[in-house]
Structures are given as C-alpha cells and as structure tokens.
C-alpha positions as CSV (number, residue, x, y, z in Angstrom):
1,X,0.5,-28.5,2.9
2,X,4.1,-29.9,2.1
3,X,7.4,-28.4,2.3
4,X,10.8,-29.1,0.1
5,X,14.0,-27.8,1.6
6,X,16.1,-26.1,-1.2
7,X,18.7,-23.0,-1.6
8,X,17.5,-19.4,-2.6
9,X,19.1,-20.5,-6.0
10,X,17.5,-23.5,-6.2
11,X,14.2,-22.2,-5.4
12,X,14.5,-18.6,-7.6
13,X,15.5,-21.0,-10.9
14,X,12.9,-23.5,-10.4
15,X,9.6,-23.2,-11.8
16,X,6.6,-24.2,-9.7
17,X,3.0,-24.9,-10.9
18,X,1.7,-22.6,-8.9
19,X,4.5,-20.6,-7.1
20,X,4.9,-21.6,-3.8
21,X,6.3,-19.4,-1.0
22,X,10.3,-19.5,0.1
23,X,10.6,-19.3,3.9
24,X,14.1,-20.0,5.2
25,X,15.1,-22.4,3.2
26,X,11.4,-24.3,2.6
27,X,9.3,-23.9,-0.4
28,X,5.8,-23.6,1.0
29,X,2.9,-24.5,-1.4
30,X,0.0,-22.4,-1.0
31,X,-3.6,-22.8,-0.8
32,X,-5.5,-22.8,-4.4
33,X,-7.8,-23.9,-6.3
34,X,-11.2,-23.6,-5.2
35,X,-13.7,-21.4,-7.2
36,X,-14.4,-19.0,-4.5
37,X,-10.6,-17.8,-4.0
38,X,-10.1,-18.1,-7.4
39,X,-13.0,-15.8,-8.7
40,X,-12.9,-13.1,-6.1
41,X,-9.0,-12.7,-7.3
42,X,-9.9,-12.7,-10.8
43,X,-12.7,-10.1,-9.6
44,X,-10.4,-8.0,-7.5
45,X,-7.6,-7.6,-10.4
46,X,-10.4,-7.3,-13.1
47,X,-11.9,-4.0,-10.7
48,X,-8.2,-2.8,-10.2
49,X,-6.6,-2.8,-13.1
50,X,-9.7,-1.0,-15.1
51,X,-8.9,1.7,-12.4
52,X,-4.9,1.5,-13.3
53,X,-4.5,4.8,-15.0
54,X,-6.4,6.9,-13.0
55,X,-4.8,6.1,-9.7
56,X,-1.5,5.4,-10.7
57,X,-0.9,1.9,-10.0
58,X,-0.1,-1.7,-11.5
59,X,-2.1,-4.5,-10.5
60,X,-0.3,-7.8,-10.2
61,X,-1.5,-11.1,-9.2
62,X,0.6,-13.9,-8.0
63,X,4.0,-12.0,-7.8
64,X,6.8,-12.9,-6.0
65,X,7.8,-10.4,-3.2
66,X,11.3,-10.8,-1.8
67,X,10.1,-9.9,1.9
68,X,14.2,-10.8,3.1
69,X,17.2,-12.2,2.2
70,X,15.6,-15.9,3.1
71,X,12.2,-15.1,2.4
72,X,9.7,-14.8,-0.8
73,X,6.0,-14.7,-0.4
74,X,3.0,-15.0,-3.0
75,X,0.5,-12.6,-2.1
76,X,-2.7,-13.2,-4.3
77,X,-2.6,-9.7,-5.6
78,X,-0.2,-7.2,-5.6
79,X,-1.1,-3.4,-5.9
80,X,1.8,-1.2,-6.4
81,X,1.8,2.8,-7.3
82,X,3.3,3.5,-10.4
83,X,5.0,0.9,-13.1
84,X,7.4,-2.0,-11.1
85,X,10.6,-1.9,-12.8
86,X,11.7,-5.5,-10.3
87,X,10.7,-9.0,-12.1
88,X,10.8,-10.1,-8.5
89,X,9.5,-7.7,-6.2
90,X,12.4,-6.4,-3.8
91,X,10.6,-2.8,-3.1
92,X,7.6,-3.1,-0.8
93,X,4.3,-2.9,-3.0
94,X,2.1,-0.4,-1.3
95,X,-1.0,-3.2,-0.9
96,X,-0.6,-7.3,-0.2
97,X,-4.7,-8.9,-1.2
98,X,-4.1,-12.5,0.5
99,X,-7.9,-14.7,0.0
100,X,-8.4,-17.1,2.3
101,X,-8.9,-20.3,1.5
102,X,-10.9,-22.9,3.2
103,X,-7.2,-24.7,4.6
104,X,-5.5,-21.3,5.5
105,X,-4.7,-21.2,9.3
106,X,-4.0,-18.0,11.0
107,X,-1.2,-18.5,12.4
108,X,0.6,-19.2,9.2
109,X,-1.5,-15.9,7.9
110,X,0.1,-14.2,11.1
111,X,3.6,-15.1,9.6
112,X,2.6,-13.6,6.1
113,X,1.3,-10.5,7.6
114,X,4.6,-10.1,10.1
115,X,6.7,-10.6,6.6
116,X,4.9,-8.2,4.6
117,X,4.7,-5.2,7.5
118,X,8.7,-5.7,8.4
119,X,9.2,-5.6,5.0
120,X,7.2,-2.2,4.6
121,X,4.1,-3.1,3.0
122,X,1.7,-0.1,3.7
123,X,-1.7,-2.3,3.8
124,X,-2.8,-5.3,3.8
125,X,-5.9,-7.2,3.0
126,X,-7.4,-10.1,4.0
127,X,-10.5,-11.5,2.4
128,X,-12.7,-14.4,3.4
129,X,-15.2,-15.4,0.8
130,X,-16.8,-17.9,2.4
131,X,-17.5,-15.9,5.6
132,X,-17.8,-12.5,3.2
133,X,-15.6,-10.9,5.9
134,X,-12.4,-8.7,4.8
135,X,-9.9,-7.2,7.0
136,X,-8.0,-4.4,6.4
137,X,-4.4,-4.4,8.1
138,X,-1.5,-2.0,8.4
139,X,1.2,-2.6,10.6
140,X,0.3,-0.1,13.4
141,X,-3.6,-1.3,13.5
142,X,-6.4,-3.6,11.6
143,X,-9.6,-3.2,11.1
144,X,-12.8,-5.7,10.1
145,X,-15.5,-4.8,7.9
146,X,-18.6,-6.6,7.0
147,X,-19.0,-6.5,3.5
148,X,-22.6,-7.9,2.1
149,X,-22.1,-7.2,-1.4
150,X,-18.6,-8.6,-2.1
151,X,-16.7,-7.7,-3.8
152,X,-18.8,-5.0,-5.5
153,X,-18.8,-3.3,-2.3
154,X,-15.1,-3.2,-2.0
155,X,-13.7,-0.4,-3.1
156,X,-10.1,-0.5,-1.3
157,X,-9.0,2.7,-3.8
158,X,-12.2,4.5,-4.7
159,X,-11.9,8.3,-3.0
C-alpha cells in the first residue's frame, strides 16, 4: 500500500484511478480488485438501490466522505436517507459498507471506523467475503453475525 504527500487542493483536483483516501496530508490507495470484494459491492448496491424508493435512501458506491478538515475516506458503499445534495460528502451518511479485502489490516480498518463514528456516521458495516463474516458497528457497540447465505441473507434495511 503506497502513500503520496499532497495538499487538500491538490488531492480534491486530482483524479485517481481508483480514488484513494486523504488522511492528513497522504493519499492512501485502497484495497481493490479481487472478484470477491468486487461482486459482493456490486451485489450490495444492486439489493439497495432496488429498495431506494421504498426506504427513502440513495445508494452510493465509492463516494468520497469529507470525515474532517484533513481527512476524506472511500467507503465502498455509501447509504444515505433521502437525495445527497453534496458532490463530496460533508454530512454524515447514515451507513459506511467497507469489504474487506484479503490485504486490509485492522488496525488501519480501526482508523476508518474511528473517522466515520467522530464524524457521525450512525452504522457501519464490515463484510468479509472470504470468511462470510459481517460485522455491524455503531459507535457506542458492534456486533458479529454469521451469515451463511451472503449476501442474500443480509438484509441490513429490511423491517
């Protein structure tokens, strides 16, 4: 995983293929690429945004999130109620999907989730396809769930 140190200007004009993260003056590439992370997202925004209308919410995958003055994170997919009206997310969505990849580490997952909760992201989850294990996280607890079927059997939304 490589860094570049570069200005919030810099980094907020620059097109990157894909987006990286923005922490404190480092662009942060993220971990993508393999088939697993990228079907379940496809999977997850696919199941979501069919479901747009009815619960009042925009799906968005790969958005930027302004999470502080310094710092700009790429959650995998985005859920936020109503229509955004921000091309770069400086409202909290309401949920941050992060997929693990087979090179994420935790404690750099630690630092997203600290970001997203001081921010005030209401919920967070993680998914790990290749261990079929999905956490859901808010910043007061977390929980882990075992999910066989994934991701037909999660239904973060469904009432």
């Amino acid at each position: 995983m490589s860094t570049t140190a570069v200005t919030v200007e810099e980094y907020l004009k620059t097109v990157y293929h894909p987006d990286c993260d923005y922490v404190d003056g480092e662009v942060q590439e993220r971990n993508l690429g393999e088939y697993d992370h990228a079907r379940l997202q496809a999977k997850l925004v696919a199941y979501s945004y069919s479901r747009e209308k009815v619960w009042g919410i925009s799906v968005v995958p790969g958005q930027r999130v302004q999470v502080s003055p310094t710092r700009f994170r790429i959650p995998d997919v985005c859920v936020v109620l109503g229509e955004p009206r921000e091309q770069i997310f400086c409202t909290p969505p309401f949920i941050c999907i992060e997929i693990l990849s087979s090179e994420d580490r935790i404690a750099r997952m630690n630092d997203r989730l600290a970001d997203y909760f001081s921010f005030g992201v209401a919920y967070v989850f993680l998914i790990d396809p290749g261990a079929r294990r999905a956490w859901s996280c808010t910043w007061r607890n977390s929980s882990t769930d075992h999910l066989p079927d994934l991701p037909t059997g999660f239904t973060p939304l469904d009432p």
